[in-house]
N, C-alpha and C positions, 0 to 999 in steps of 0.2 A: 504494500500500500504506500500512494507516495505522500508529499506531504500536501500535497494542494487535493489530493484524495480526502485527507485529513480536513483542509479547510471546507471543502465541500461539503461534509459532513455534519460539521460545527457551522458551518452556514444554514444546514438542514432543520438543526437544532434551534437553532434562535428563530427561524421562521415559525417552528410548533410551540414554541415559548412567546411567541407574537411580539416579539423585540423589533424593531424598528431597526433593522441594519443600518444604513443609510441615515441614520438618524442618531442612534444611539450607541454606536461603535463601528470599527471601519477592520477590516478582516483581507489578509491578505495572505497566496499558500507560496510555496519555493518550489518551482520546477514548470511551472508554465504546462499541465497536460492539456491535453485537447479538451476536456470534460470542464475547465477553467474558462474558458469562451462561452459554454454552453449551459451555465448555470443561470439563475435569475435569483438576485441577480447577480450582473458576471462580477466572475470572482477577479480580483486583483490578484498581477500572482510577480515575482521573482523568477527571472528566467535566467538560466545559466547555459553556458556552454558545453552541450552536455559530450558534443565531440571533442571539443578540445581538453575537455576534463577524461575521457577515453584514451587519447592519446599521449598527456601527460602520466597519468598510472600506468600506463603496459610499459611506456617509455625507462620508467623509473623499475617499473618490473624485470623487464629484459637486462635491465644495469644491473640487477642487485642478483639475479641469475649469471650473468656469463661472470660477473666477479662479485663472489661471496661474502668478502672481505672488505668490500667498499660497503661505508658506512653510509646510514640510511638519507633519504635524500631531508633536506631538510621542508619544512611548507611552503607549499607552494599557491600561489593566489589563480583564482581563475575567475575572470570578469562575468560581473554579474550585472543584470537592469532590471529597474521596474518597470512593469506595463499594468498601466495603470486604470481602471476599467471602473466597475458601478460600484466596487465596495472601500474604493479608500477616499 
């Protein structure tokens, strides 16, 4: 389950609670899924790079594989934005 699964849920939640989203709190999930466009209302979401965070990990994998001995990679930042939609 992702996390904007997560907000869609807790979006689900306050509507059966008759909270006022839009009004009364602003609600936003991390990962931008397809299901984030499609809710009512739309969810605000955090979208990341999810290829280039793919290709940084196997990157860092294949290093710490072909040499054992090299030390872990340290953190790494991967750009993130908001899109910003009917809940913030």
């Amino acid at each position: 389950m992702s996390n904007s699964d997560l907000a869609i849920l807790t979006l689900d939640c306050l509507k059966e609670l008759e909270l006022a989203v839009l009004r009364q709190m602003k609600l936003i999930g991390f990962d931008d899924t397809l299901l984030s466009r499609h809710t009512s209302p739309k969810l605000s979401s955090v979208a990341q790079d999810t290829l280039k965070l793919a290709e940084t990990t196997c990157e860092n994998l294949l290093a710490l594989i072909q040499n054992p001995n090299l030390a872990a990679p340290k953190q790494q930042l991967v750009p993130v934005h908001l899109i910003e939609r009917e809940t913030t």
